[in-house]
FILOVO-521596 format. One record per atom (N, C-alpha, C): z, x, y; atom name; residue in one letter. Coordinates in pm, 1 decimal, always signed. Example, Ala and Ser with C-alpha at 12.3 -4.5 7.8 and 13.67 -1.06 7.14 Angstrom:
# residues 2
PT, Z, X, Y, lovex, marti
PT, +780.0, +1319.0, -569.0, N, a
PT, +780.0, +1230.0, -450.0, CA, a
PT, +780.0, +1320.0, -330.0, C, a
PT, +708.0, +1285.0, -225.0, N, s
PT, +714.0, +1367.0, -106.0, CA, s
PT, +787.0, +1290.0, +3.0, C, s
***
This chain:
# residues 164
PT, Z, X, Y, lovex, marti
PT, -1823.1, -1377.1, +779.1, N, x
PT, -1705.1, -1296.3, +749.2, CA, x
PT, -1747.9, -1149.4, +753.9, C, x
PT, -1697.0, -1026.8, +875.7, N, x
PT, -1734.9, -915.3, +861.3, CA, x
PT, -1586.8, -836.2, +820.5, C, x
PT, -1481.5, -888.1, +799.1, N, x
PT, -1361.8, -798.6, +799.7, CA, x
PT, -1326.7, -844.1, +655.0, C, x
PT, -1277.4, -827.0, +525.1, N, x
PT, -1238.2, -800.6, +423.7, CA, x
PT, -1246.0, -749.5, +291.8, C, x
PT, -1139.3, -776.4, +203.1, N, x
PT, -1149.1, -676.2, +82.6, CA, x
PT, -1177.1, -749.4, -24.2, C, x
PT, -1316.8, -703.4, -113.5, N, x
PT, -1361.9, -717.8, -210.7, CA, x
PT, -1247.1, -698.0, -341.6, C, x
PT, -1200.4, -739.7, -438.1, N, x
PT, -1176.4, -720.1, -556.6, CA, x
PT, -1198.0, -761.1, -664.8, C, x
PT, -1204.5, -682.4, -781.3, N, x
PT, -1206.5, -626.7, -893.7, CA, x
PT, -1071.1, -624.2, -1020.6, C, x
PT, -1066.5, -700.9, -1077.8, N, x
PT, -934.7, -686.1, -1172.6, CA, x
PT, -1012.0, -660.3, -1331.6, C, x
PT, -990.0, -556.8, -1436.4, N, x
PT, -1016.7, -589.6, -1560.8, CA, x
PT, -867.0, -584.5, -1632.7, C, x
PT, -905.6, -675.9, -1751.6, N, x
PT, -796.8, -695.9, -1826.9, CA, x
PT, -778.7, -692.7, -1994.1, C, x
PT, -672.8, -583.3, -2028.5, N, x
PT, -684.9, -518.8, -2167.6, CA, x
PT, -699.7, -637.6, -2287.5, C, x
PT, -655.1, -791.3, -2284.7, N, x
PT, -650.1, -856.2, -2347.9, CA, x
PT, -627.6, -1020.3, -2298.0, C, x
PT, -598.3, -1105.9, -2360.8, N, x
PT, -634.6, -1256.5, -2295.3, CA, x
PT, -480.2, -1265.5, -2253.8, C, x
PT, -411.3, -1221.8, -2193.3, N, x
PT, -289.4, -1239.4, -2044.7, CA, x
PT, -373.2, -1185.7, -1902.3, C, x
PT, -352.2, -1281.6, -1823.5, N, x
PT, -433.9, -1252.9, -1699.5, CA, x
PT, -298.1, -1134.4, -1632.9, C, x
PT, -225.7, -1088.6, -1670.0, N, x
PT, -98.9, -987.2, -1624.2, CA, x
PT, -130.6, -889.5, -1707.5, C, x
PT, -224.4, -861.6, -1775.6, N, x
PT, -285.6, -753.3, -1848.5, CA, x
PT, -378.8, -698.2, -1758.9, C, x
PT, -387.9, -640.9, -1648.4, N, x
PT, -458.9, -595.6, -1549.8, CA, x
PT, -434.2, -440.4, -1610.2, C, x
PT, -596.9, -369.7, -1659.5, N, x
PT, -603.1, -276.1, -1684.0, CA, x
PT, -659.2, -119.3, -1608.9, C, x
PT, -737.4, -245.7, -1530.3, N, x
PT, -830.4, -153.4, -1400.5, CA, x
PT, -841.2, -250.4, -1253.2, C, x
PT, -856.5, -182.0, -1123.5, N, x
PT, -848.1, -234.2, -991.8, CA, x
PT, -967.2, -192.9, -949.1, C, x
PT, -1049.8, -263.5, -915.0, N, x
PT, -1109.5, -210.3, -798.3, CA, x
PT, -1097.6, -277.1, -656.9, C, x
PT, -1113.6, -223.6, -582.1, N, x
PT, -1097.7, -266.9, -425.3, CA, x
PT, -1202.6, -171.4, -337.1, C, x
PT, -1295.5, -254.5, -256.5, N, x
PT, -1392.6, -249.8, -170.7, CA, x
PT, -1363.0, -298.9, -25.9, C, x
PT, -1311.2, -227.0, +52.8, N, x
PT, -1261.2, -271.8, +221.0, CA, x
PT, -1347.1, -276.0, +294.8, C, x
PT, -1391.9, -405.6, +362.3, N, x
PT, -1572.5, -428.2, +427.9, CA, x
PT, -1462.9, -412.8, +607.2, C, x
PT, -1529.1, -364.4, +710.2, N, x
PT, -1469.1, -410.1, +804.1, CA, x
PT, -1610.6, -391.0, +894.7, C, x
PT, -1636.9, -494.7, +953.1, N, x
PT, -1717.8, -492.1, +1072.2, CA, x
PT, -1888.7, -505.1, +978.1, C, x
PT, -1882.0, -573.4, +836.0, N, x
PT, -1967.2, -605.3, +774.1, CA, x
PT, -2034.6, -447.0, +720.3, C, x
PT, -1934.8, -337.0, +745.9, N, x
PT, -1962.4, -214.5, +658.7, CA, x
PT, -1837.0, -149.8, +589.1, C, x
PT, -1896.5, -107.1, +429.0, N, x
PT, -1792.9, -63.5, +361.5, CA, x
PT, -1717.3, +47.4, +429.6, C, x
PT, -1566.0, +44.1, +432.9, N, x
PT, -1562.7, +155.1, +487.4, CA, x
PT, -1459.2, +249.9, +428.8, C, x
PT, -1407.8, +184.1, +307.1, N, x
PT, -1320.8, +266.1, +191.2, CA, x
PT, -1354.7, +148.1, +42.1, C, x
PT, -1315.1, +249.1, -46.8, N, x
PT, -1302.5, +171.0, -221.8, CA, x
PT, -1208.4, +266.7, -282.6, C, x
PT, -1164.6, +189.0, -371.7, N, x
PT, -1037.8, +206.3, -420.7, CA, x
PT, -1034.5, +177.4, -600.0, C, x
PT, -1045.3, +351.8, -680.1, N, x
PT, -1038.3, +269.8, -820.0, CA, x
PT, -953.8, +282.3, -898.3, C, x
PT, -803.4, +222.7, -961.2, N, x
PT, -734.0, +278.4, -1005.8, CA, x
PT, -660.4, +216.1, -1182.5, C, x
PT, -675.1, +305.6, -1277.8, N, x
PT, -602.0, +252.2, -1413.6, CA, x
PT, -480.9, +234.2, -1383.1, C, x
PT, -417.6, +119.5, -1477.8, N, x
PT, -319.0, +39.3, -1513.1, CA, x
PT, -256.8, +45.9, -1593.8, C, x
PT, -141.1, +84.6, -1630.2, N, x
PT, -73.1, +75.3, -1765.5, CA, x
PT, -86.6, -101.7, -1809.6, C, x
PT, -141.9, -152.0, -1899.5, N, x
PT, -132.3, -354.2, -1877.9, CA, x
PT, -4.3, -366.8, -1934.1, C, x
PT, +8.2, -455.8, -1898.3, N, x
PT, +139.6, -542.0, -1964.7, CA, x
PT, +95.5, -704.9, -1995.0, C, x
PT, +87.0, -741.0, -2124.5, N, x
PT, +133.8, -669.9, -2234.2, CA, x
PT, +62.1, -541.1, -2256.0, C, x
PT, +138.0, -410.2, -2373.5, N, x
PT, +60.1, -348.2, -2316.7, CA, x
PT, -41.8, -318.9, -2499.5, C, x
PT, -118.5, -363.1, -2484.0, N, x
PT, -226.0, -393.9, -2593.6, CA, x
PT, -351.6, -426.9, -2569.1, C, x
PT, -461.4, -364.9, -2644.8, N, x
PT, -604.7, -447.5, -2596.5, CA, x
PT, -655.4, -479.8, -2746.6, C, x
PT, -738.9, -597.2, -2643.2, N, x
PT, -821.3, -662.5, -2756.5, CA, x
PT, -948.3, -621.4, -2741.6, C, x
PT, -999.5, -610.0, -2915.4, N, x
PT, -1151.1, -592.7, -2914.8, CA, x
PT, -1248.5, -620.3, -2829.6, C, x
PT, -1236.7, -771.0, -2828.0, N, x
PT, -1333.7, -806.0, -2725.6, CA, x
PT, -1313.3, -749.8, -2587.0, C, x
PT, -1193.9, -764.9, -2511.6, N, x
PT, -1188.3, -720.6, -2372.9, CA, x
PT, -1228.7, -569.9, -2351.4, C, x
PT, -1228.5, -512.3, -2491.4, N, x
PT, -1225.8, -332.0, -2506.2, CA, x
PT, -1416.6, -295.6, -2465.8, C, x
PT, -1476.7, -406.3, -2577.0, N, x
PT, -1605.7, -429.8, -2599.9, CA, x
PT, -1679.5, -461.9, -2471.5, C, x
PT, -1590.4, -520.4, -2312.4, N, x
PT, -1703.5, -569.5, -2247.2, CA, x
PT, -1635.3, -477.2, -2154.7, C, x
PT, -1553.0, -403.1, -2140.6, N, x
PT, -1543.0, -301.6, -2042.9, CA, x
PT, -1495.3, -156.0, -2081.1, C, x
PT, -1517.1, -159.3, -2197.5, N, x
PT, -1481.6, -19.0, -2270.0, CA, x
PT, -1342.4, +76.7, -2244.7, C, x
PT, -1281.8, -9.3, -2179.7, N, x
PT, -1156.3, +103.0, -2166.1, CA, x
PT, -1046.0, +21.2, -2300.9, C, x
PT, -957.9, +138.9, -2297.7, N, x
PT, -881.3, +134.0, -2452.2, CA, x
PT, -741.3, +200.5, -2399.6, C, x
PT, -660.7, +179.9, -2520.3, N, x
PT, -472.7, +232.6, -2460.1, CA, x
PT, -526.2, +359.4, -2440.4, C, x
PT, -570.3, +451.9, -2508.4, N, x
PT, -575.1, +587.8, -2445.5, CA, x
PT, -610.9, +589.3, -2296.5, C, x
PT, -708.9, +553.8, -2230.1, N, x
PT, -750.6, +539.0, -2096.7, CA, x
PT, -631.7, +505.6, -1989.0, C, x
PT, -575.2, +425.2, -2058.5, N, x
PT, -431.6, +401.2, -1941.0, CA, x
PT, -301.9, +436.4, -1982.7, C, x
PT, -265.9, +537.3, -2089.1, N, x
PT, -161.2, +575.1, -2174.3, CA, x
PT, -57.6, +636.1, -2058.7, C, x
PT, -158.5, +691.4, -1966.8, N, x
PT, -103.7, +769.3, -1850.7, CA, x
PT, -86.1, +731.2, -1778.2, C, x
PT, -137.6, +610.8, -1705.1, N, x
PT, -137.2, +488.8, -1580.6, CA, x
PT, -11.6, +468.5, -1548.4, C, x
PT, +24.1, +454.3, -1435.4, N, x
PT, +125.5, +393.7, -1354.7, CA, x
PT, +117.6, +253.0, -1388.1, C, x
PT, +220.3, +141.8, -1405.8, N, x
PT, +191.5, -29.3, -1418.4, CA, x
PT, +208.8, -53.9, -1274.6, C, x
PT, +158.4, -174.6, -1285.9, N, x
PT, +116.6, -260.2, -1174.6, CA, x
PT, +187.3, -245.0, -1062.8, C, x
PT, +345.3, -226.5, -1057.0, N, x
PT, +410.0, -238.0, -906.4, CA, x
PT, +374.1, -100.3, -820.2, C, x
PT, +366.4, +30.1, -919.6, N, x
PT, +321.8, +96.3, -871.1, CA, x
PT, +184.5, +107.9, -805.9, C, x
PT, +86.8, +45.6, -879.7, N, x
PT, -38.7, +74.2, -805.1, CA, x
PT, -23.1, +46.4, -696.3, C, x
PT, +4.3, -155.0, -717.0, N, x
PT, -31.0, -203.3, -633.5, CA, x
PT, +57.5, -163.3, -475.2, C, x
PT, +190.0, -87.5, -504.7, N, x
PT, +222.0, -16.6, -367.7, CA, x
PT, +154.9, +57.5, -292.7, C, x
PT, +43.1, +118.9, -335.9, N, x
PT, -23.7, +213.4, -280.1, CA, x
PT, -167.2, +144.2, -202.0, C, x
PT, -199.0, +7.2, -259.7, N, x
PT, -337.7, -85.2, -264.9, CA, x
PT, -278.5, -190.7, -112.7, C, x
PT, -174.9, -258.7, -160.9, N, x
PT, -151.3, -339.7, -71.0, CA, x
PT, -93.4, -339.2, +84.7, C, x
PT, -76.1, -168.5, +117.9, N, x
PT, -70.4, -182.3, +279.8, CA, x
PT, -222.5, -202.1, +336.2, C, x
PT, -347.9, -161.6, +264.0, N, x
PT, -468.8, -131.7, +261.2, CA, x
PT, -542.3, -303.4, +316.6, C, x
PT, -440.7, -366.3, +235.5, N, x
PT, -489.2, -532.3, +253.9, CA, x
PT, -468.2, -607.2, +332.9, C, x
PT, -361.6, -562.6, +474.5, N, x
PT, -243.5, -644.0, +549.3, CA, x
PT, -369.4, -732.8, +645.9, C, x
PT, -379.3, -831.4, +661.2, N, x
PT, -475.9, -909.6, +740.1, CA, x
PT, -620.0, -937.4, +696.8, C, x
PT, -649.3, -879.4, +586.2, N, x
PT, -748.0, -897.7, +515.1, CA, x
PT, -802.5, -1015.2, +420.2, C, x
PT, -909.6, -1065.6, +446.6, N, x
PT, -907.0, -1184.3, +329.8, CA, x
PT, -926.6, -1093.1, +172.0, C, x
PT, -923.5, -1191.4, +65.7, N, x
PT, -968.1, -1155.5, -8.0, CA, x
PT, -1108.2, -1221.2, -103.0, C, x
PT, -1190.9, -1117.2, -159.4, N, x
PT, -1271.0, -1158.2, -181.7, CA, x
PT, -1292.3, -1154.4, -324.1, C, x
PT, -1343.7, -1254.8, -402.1, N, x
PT, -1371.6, -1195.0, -558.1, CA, x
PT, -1504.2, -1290.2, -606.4, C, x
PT, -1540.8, -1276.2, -741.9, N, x
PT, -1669.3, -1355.9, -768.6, CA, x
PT, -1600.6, -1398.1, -885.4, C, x
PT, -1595.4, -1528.6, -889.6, N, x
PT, -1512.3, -1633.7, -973.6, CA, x
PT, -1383.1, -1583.2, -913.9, C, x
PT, -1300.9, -1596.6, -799.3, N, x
PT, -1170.5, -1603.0, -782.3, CA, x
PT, -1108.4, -1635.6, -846.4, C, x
PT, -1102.1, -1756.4, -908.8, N, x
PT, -1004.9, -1815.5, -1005.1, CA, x
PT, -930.4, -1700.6, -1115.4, C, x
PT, -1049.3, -1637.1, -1129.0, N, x
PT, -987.8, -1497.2, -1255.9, CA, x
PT, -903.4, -1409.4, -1146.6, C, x
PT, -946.7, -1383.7, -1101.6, N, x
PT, -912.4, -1257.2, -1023.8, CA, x
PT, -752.4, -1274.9, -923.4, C, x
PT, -756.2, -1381.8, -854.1, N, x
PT, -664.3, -1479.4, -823.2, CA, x
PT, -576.5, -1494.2, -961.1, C, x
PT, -609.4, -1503.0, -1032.7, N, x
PT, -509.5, -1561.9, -1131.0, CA, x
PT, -423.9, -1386.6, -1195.0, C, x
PT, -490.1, -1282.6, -1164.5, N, x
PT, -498.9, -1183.0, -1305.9, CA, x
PT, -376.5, -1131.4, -1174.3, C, x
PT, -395.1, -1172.1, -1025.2, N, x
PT, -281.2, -1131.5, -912.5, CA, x
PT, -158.2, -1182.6, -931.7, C, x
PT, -186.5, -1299.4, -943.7, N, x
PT, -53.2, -1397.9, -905.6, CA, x
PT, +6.8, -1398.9, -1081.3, C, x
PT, -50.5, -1307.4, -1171.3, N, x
PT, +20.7, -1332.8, -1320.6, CA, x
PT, +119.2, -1177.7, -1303.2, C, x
PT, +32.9, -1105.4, -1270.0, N, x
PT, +101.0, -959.3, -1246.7, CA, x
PT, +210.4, -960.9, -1151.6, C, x
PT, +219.6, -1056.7, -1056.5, N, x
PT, +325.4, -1069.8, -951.9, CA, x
PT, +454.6, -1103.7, -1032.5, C, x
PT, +415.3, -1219.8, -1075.4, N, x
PT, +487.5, -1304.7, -1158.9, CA, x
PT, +581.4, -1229.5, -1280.8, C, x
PT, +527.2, -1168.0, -1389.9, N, x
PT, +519.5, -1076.1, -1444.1, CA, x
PT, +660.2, -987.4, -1382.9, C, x
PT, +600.4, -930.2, -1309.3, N, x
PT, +699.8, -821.2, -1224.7, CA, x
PT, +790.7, -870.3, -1129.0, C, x
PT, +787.5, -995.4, -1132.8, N, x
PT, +912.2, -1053.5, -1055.1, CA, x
PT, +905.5, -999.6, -917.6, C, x
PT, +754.9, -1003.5, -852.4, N, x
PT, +759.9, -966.7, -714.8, CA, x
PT, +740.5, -1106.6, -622.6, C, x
PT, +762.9, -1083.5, -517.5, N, x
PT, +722.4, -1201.2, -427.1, CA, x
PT, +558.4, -1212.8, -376.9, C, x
PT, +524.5, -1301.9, -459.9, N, x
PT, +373.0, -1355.0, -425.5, CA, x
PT, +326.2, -1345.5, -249.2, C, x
PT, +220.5, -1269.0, -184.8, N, x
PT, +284.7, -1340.2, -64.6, CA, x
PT, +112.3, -1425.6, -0.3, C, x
PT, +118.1, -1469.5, -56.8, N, x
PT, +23.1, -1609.1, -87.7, CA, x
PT, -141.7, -1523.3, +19.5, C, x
PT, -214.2, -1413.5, -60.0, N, x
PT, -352.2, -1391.3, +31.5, CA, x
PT, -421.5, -1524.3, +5.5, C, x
PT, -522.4, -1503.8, +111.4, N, x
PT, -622.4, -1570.0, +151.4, CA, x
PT, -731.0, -1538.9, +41.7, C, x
PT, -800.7, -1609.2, -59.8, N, x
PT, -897.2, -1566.7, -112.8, CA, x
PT, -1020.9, -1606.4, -100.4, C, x
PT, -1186.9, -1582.5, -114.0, N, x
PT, -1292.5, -1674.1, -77.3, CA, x
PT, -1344.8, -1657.7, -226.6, C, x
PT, -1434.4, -1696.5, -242.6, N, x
PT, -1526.5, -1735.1, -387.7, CA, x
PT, -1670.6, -1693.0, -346.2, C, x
PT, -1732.6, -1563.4, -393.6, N, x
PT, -1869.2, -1537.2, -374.1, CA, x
PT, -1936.6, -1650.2, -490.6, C, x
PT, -1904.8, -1636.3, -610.7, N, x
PT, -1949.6, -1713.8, -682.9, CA, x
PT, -1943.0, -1874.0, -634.6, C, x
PT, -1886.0, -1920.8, -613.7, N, x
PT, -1898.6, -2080.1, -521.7, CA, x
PT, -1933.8, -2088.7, -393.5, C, x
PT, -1992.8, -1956.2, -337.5, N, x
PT, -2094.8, -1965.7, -140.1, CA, x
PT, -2212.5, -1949.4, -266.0, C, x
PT, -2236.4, -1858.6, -369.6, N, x
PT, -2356.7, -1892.5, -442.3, CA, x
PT, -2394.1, -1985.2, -464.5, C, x
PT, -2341.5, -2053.7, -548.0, N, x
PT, -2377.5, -2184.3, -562.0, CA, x
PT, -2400.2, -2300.9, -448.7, C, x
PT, -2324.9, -2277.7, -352.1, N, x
PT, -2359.7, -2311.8, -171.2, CA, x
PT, -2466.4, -2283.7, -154.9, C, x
PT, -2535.7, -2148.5, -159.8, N, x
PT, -2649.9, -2115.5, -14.9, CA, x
PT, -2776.6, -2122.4, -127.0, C, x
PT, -2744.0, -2019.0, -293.3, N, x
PT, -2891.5, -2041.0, -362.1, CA, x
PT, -2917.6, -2160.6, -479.7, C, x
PT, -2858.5, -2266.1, -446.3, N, x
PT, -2849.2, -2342.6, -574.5, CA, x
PT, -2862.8, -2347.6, -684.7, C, x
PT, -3017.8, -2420.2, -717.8, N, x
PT, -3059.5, -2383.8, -861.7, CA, x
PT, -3149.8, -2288.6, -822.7, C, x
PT, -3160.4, -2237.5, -729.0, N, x
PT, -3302.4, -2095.4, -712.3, CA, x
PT, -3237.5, -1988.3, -811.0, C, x
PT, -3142.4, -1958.7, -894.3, N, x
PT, -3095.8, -1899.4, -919.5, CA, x
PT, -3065.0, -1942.4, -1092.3, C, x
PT, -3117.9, -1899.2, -1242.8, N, x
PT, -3107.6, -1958.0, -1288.3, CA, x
PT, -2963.5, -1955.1, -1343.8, C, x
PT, -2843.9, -1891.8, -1308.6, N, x
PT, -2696.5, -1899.4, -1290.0, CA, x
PT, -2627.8, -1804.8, -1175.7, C, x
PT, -2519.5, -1816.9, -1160.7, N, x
PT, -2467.4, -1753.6, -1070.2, CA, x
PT, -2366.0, -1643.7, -1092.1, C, x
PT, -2369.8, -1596.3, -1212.9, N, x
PT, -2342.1, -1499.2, -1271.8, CA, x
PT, -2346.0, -1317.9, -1178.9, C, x
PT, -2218.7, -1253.5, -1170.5, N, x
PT, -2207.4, -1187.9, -1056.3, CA, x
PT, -2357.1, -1086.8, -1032.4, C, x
PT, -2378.8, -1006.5, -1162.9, N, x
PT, -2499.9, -921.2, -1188.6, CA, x
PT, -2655.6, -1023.4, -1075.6, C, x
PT, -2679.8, -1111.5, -1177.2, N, x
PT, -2772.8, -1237.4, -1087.4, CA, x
PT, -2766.4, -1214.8, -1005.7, C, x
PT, -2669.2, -1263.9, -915.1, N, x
PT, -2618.9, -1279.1, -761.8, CA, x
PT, -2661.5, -1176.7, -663.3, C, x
PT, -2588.4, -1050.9, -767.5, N, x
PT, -2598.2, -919.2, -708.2, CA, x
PT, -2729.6, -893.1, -654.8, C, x
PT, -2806.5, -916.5, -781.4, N, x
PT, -3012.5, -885.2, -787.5, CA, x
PT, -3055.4, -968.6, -642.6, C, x
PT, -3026.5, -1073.1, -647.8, N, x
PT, -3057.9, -1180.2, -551.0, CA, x
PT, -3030.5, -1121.5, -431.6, C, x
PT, -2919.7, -1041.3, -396.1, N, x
PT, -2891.7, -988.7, -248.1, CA, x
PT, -2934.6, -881.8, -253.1, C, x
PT, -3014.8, -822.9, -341.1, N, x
PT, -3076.5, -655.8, -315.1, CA, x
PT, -2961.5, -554.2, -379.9, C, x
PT, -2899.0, -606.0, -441.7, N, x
PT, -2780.0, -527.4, -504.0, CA, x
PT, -2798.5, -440.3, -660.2, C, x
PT, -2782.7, -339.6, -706.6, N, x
PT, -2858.8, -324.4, -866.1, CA, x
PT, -2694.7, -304.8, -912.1, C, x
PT, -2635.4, -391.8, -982.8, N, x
PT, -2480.1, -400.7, -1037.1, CA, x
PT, -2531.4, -256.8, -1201.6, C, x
PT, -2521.3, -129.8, -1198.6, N, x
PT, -2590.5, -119.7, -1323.0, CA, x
PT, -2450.6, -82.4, -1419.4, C, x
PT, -2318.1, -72.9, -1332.4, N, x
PT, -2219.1, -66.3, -1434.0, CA, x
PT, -2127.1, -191.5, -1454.7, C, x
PT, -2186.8, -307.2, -1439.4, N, x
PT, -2118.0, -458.3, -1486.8, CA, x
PT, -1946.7, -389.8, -1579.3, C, x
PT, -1866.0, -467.7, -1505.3, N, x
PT, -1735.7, -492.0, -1582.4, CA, x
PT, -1683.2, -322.7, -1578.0, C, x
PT, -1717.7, -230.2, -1486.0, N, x
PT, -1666.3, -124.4, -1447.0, CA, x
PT, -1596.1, -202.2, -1277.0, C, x
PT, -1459.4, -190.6, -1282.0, N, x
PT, -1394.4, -300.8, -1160.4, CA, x
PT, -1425.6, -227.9, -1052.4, C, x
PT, -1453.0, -116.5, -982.5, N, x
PT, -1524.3, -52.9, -858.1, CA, x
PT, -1667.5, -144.6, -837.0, C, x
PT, -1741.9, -82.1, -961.0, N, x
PT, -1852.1, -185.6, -952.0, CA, x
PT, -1842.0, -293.6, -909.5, C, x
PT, -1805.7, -362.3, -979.5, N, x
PT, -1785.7, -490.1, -932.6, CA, x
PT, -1729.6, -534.9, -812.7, C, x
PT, -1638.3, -533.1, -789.0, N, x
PT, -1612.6, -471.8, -643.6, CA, x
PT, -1716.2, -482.9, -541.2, C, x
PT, -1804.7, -383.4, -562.1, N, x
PT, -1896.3, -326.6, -490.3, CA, x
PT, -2013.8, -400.4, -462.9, C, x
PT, -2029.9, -470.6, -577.2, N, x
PT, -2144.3, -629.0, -568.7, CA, x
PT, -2072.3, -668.4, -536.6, C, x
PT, -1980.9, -747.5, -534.1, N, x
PT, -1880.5, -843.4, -477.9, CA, x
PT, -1899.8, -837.0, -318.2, C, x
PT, -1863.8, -690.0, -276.9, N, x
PT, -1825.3, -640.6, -125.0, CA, x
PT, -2021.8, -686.5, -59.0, C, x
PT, -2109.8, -616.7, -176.6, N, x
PT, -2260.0, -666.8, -106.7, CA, x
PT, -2287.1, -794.3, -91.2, C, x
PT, -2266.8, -899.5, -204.8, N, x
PT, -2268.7, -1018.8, -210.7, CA, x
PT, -2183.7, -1087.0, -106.8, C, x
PT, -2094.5, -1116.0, -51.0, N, x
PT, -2036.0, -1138.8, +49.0, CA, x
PT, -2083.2, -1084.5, +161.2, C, x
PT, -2087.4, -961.5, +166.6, N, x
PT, -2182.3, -927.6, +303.3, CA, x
PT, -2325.1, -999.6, +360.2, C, x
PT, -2382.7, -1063.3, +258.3, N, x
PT, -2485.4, -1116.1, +269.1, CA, x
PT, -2456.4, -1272.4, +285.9, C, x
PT, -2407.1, -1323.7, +212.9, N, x
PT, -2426.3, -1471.7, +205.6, CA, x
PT, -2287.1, -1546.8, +251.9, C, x
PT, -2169.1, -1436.7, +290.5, N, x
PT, -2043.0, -1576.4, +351.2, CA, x
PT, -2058.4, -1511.9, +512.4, C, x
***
């Protein structure tokens, strides 16, 4: 796979439609060739300790944010033919299709792949989990701002470059 977009969703509290931060990493021709980082007003719009604790953003940080239909107007001409990529899709996939939902937009069903499940494909147990940071190390990647969604992203976009 040399053509698609890496993403990144964080979320202010346990609703996967609580999307607080985006990142997006556009690989084309197996080189980055734009990223994309943008705050969220979440909806609901509240954070929890813990979610505050593993990515440090708080209501002040997005007090000012545009919500979701807006971002994502500006994100999704960026995506038209693009797969998508995330590490554990299932979250990330899910934190999309809740915000769609949410906003009463029309889903329009992307393509997603799973870096975290080609991990578990190509390094098995060489790896003692497959945890995105891990992963990252494993492809020559140094993740040093974990759960900052560009970052992530950005291992995501390396990790895929390497191993799908």
């Amino acid at each position: 796979m040399t053509h698609f977009v890496a993403i990144d969703f964080e979320t202010a509290n346990g609703y996967r439609s609580s999307i607080c931060s985006i990142g997006v990493v556009i690989v084309k021709e197996g080189i980055i060739t734009d990223s994309i980082y943008r705050l969220v007003r979440p909806e609901p719009e509240w954070y929890s300790w813990h979610n505050t604790q593993v990515h440090g953003l708080t209501a002040a940080d997005t007090e000012d944010a545009q919500v979701f239909p807006y971002v994502w107007a500006e994100i999704a001409p960026k995506l038209i033919g693009l797969p998508l990529v995330a590490h554990n899709k299932s979250f990330d996939e899910g934190c999309l299709r809740a915000a769609y939902r949410v906003y009463q937009m029309d889903y329009p069903d992307y393509e997603f792949h799973c870096t975290c499940q080609a991990s578990r494909r190509v390094f098995g147990r060489e790896l003692p989990n497959h945890q995105l940071q891990t992963v990252a190390r494993r492809c020559g990647y140094d993740l040093t701002n974990h759960h900052h969604a560009l970052a992530d992203a950005e291992a995501c976009a390396h990790i895929a470059i390497h191993i799908l």
